[in-house]
C-alpha positions as CSV (number, residue, x, y, z in Angstrom):
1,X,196.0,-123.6,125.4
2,X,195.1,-122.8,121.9
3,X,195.7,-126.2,119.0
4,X,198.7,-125.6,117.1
5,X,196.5,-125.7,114.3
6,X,194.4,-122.9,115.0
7,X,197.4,-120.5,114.1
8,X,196.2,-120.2,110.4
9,X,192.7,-119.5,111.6
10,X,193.7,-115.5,111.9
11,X,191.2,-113.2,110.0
12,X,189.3,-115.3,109.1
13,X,186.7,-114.9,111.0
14,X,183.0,-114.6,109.4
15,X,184.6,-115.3,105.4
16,X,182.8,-118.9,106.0
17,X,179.8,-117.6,106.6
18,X,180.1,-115.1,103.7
19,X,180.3,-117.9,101.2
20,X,177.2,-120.1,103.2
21,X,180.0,-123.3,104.0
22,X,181.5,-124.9,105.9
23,X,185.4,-124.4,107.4
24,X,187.9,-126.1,105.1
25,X,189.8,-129.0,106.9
26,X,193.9,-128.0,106.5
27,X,194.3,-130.7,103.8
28,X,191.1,-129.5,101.8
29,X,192.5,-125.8,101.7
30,X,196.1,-127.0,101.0
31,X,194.4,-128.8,98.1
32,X,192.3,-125.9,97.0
33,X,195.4,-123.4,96.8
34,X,197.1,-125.7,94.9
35,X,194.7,-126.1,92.3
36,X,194.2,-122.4,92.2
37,X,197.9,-122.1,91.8
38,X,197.7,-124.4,88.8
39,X,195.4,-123.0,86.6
40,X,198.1,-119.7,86.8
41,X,200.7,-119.5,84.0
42,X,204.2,-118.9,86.4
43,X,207.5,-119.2,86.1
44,X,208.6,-122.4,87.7
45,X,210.8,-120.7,90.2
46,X,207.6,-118.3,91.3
47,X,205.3,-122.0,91.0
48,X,207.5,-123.2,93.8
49,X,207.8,-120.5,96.1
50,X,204.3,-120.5,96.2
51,X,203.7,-124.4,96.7
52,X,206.6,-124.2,99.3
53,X,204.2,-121.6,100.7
54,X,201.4,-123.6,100.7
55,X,202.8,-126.5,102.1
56,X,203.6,-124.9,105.4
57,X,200.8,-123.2,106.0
């Protein structure tokens, strides 16, 4: 049986190694999106799709 969490893991195969670190736990990449996603200028309705996004990855 595959983890649950390994869903998210499609494609991205070999971009780790392409930037020389390490896999980012699911909190870490939650937390990088979301910083990401604040340094744009978006409407707030777009800003919360997006988080909502985020969140369930």
């Amino acid at each position: 049986m595959t983890p649950k969490g390994a869903a998210g893991l499609k494609g991205t195969k070999g971009s780790s190694s392409v930037a020389g670190t390490s896999p980012l736990t699911k909190e870490a990449y939650q937390q990088q999106q979301l910083d990401l996603l604040k340094e744009q200028s978006l409407p707030y309705a777009e800003y919360q799709k997006r988080y909502r996004q985020i969140m369930a990855e």
